[in-house]
N, C-alpha and C positions, 0 to 999 in steps of 0.2 A: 856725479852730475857733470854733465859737456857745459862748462860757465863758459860765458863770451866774453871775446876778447872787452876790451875797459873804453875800445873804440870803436865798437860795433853799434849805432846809436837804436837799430832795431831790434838788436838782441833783448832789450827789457821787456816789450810788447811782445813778445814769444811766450810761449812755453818751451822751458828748459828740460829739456829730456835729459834722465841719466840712461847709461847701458842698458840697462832696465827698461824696455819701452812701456813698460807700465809705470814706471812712477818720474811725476815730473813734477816741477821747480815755479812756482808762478812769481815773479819779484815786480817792484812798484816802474812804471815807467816813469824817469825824473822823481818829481814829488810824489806822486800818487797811482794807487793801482786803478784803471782807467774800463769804464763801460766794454768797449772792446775786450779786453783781455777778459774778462770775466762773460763776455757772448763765448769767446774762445774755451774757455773753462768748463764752461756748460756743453759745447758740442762734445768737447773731448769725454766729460763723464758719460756720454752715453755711448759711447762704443764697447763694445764688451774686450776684456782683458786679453793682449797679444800672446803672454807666454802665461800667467798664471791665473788666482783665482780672482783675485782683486786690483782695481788699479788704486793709485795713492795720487793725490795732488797735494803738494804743499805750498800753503799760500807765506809767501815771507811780510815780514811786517804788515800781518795786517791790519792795522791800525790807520795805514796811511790808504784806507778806501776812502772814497771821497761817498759823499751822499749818494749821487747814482750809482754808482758803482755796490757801493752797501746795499741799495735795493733790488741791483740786480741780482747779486751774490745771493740773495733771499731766496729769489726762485730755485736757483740751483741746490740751494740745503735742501728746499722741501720737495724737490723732485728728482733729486740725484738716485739711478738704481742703486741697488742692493753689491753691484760690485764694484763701485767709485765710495774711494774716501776721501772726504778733504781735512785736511787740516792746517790752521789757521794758527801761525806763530805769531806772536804777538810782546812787547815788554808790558804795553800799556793797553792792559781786557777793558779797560773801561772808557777807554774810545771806542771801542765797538758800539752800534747800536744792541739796544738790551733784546730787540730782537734776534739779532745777531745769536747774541752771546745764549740766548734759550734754546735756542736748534743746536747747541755744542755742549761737550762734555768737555769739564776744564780740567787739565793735568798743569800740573806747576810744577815747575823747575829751579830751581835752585841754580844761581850763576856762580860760577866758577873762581876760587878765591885768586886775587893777584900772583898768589905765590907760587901757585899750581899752572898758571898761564906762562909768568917767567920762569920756571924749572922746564914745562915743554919748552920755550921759546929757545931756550939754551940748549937742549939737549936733542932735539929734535931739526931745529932750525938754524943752530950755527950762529946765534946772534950773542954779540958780547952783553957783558950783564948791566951794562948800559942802557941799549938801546931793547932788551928782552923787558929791561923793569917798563920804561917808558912804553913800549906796547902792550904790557900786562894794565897797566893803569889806564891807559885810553881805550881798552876792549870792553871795559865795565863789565868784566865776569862772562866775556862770551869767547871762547876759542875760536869759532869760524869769522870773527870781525879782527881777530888778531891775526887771522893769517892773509888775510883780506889787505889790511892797512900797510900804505903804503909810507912807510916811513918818514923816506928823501921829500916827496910832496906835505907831507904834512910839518914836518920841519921847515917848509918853504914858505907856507901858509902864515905856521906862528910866528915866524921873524915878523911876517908883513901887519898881523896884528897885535905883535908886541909892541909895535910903535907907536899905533892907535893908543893903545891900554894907556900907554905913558906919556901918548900927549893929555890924552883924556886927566891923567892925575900931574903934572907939573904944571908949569904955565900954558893955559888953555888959547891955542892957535885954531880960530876958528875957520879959516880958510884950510887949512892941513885938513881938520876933520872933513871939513863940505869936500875935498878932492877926495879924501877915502873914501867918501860914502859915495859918490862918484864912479869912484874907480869897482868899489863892490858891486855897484849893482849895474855895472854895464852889462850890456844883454851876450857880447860875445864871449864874458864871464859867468854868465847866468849858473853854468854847472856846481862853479864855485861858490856860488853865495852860501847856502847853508853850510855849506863844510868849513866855511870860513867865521859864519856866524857860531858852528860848535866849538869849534878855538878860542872866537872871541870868550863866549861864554865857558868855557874849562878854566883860562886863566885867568878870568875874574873870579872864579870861585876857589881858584887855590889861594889868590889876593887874600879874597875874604877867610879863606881857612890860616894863615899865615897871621891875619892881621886878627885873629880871636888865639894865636899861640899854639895853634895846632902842630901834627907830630909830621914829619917827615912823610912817614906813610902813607900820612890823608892827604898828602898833595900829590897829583896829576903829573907836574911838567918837574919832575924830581933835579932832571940834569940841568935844570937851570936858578935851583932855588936861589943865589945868590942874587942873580938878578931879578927875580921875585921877592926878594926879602927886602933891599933896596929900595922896591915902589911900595911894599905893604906897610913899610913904617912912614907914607905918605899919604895913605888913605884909613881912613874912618872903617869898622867892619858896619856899620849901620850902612854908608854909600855906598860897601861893595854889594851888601845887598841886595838894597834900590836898585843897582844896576842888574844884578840879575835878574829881578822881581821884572823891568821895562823889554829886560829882550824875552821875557816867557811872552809878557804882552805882543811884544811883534810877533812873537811866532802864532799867536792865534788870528791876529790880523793877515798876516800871509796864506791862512788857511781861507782866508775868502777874497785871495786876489788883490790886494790893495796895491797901490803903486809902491814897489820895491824903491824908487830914488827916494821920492816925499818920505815913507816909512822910515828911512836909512838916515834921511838927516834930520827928521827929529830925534829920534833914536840916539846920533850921538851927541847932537846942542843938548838934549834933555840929559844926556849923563854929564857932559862938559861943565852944565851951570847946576846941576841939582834940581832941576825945574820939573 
């Protein structure tokens, strides 16, 4: 597949053609895969196949259709010819509409163990066995998001939310938190915010796995456990919890648009006091 450049802002709202002009790439624009791209979806199944017998669409994440967008996609299931296929990758089938999921034939997959992501990551990609384990464990069993991840930026991220995590757990400076939550959800950052809220949420949960005695291996941010071990014998695993359990909460709030600032600083006063 022709993937667009990381600064192309229109490339999402496309369809990704590989060499193959019959099979193409359909991916979420920002959050969500959007009304438009899926009118675009449907013209494209009806043209008959440029070199062969079928053409193939592949929708990536589709999980993240949004309500219109899932009822558009509807039409196209049940009226797509006989020589369009789509297919609909997904981690989580059961964000689909159950409509959805009835017009489809479900194949599961099985993800890919850490050990078999860092053995390619080393052998294939030249990465020391450092930085291949830390990309095996942040891929969660998917080789195309391990090749995808960009290291140096995501290393950039977590310094800047390790410091949240640990103001959050020493003496709580509630003006620090109100300038992160600030600084997260400024709009010329906007791109950044979930990627920054998955950091959040990976190192609270290695917290939590650290702070119930877990092994090495069930932790995420491996190269840093020393400074993970340091804060999890200052927190309770019942709070790191909690604080997982409040940012799943946000993340369904953001699913109908709520204001990112207000969200963000409840969000970190409700982890700061336990509240």
């Amino acid at each position: 597949l022709k993937l667009p450049a990381s600064n192309d802002a229109e490339a999402p709202k496309q369809i990704i053609w590989s060499e193959h002009m019959d099979v193409g790439l359909l991916r979420p624009a920002n959050r969500f895969i959007l009304v438009p791209q899926i009118r675009e979806l449907e013209r494209e199944t009806n043209f008959r196949p440029y070199e062969g017998q079928r053409r193939v669409f592949l929708i990536e994440e589709a999980d993240r259709l949004n309500e219109a967008s899932s009822n558009a996609l509807l039409k196209t299931l049940e009226e797509a010819p006989a020589t369009s296929h789509l297919i609909l990758i997904t981690r989580l089938p059961a964000s689909l509409l159950p409509t959805i999921r009835s017009r489809c034939q479900t194949m599961r997959f099985a993800p890919l163990s850490a050990a078999e992501i860092e053995a390619y990551m080393v052998e294939h990609r030249k990465r020391s066995q450092r930085e291949a384990r830390l990309v095996a464990h942040l891929a969660s069993g998917s080789l195309g998001r391990a090749l995808e991840l960009n290291l140096d930026d995501y290393i950039k991220q977590r310094d800047w939310v390790l410091g949240i995590v640990e103001a959050l757990i020493g003496r709580v400076d509630r003006s620090r938190l109100l300038r992160a939550a600030e600084e997260l959800s400024d709009a010329k950052y906007k791109e950044e915010y979930e990627p920054r809220l998955d950091v959040l949420q990976t190192l609270i949960h290695d917290l939590w796995v650290l702070s119930l005695g877990g092994t090495e291996a069930q932790v995420v941010n491996g190269d840093i456990r020393e400074r993970l071990n340091k804060s999890s014998r200052q927190i309770e695993s019942r709070r790191a919890a909690d604080w997982l359990l409040r940012i799943e909460d946000l993340r369904r709030q953001l699913a109908v648009n709520i204001n990112r600032r207000v969200a963000t600083d409840a969000l970190f006063l409700s982890m700061a006091m336990g509240k």
